[in-house]
N, C-alpha and C positions, 0 to 999 in steps of 0.2 A: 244442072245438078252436079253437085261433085260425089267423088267415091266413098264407099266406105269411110274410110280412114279422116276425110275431110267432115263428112257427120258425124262423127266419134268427136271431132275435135269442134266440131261449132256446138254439141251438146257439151260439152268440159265447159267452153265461153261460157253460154248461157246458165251455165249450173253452179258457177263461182262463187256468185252472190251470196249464197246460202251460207258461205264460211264467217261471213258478218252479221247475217237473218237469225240464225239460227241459236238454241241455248246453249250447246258447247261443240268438241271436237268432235264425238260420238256421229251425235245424230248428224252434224254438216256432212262428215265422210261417209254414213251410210247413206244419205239421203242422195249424192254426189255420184258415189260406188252405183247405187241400185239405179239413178236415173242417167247414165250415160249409154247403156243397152238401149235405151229408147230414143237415141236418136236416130234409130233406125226405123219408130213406129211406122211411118208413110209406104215405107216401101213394101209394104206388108200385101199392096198390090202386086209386087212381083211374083208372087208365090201367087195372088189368088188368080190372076189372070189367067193362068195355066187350069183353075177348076171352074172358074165364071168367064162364059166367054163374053160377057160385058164389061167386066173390070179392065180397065188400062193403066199401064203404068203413067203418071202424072198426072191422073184424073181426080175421081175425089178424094181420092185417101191424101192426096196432099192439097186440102183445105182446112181452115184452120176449124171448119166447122166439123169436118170427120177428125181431127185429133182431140179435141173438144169431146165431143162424142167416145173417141175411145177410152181418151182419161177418166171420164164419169163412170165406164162397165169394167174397167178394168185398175185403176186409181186403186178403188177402194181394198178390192181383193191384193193389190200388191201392199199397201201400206199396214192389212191386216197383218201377212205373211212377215213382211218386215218386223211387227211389233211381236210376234210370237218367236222371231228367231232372235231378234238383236236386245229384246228388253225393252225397260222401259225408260222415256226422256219425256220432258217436256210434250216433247211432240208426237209423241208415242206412250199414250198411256188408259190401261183395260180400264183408269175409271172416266176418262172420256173421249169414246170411240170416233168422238169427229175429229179428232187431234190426228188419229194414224191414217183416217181415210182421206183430209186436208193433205197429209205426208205423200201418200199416194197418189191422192190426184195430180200437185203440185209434179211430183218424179216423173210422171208420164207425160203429162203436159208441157213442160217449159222445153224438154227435151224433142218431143214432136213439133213442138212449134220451131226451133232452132231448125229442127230440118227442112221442116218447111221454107222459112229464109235461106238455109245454105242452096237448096235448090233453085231458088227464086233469082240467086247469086250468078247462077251458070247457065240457066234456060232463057229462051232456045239454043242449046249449041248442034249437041247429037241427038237429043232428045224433046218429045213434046213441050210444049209451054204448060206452065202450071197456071190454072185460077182458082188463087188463093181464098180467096174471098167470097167466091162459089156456093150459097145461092144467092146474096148478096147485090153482089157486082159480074156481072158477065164477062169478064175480060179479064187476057192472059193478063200478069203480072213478072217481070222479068228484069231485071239489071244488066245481064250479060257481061258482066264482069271479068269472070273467069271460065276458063276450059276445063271439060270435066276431066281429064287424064292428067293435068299438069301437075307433076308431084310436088311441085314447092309450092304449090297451093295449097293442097289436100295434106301432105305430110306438114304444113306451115301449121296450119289450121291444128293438127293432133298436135304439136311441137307447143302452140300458143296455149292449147288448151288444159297440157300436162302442166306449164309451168305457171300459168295461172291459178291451177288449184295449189301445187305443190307451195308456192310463196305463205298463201294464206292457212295453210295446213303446220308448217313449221311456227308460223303466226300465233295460231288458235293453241299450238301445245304448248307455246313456251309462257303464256298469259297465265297469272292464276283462276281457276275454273271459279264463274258464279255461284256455284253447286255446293 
C-alpha cells in the first residue's frame, strides 16, 4: 500500500483521461476535482474496523467487487449532488438523469479502483496482502514494487498526477469549446 498522498496521486493518473473523454473543460475538471477524494474509497475499512470487529484493513473493501458495489450506492447520489451544484453539461443534465449518475458512478469508481492497484503496488510490505479479485479468485494479488513510507514514491505519484492533469487542463482551455 502506499500513503495517502501516493493514492491522491494514482487517483489524478487514473482520472486524466477524462480531459480528452469528456464534452469540455467544465465537466472534465469537475468530474477530476470531485473524483480524486475517492481514491481514498478502500480505506474506508480503517475507520470501520474500529466499529465492526470483522472488518480488516486490506480485506474486502479493497476488492474490486466492494468498490463496484460502493460506486452503484454511492455514484449515483454524488453525480446528483454534482449536477445540482455545478449545472448542467453534456454529462450532467435534469433531462437525462442517467448522464449525472454514469458521472457519478464513473467518479467513484476509476478512483477506487486506482487504489486498489496503488495498493496491489506495495503489498505485502508492512501490511496484509490484498485479494483483489475476491470472490472470484482466492489469492493475494501483489507486485511489491514499492515501500509504503518512501516519499519519492508516494510524493512521485501526487507530483505525476498534478501535472498530468494540469498539461491537459491548460490543453482543454486554450481549444475552441464544441459548445
Amino acid at each position: 500500500m502506499v500513503d495517502v498522498t501516493g493514492h491522491l496521486g494514482m487517483a489524478l493518473l487514473w482520472l486524466a483521461p477524462a480531459w480528452f473523454l469528456l464534452d469540455r473543460r467544465k465537466t472534465a475538471g469537475t468530474f477530476v476535482a470531485v473524483g480524486v477524494p475517492f481514491g481514498m474509497l478502500s480505506d474506508v475499512d480503517l475507520v470501520l474496523e474500529g466499529l465492526v470487529p470483522t472488518v480488516k484493513h486490506h480485506g474486502v473493501f479493497h476488492t474490486v467487487l466492494a468498490v463496484t458495489l460502493l460506486a452503484v450506492v454511492v455514484g449515483p447520489v454524488v453525480g446528483k449532488a454534482v449536477e445540482s451544484v455545478a449545472g448542467t453539461t453534456d454529462w450532467l443534465s435534469p433531462e437525462t438523469a442517467a448522464h449525472s449518475v454514469r458521472f457519478g458512478f464513473l467518479a467513484v469508481w476509476i478512483p477506487g479502483l486506482a487504489h486498489v492497484f496503488a495498493d496491489m503496488l506495495s503489498a505485502p510490505d508492512i501490511a496484509d496482502s490484498i485479494e483483489p479479485l475476491w470472490p472470484l479468485y482466492h489469492g493475494s494479488i501483489g507486485v511489491d514494487l514499492v515501500w509504503y513510507n518512501d516519499p519519492v514514491v508516494n510524493w512521485g505519484l501526487l507530483v505525476a498526477g498534478v501535472l498530468v492533469n494540469v498539461g491537459p487542463f491548460l490543453y482543454v482551455g486554450s481549444r475552441p469549446s464544441s459548445k
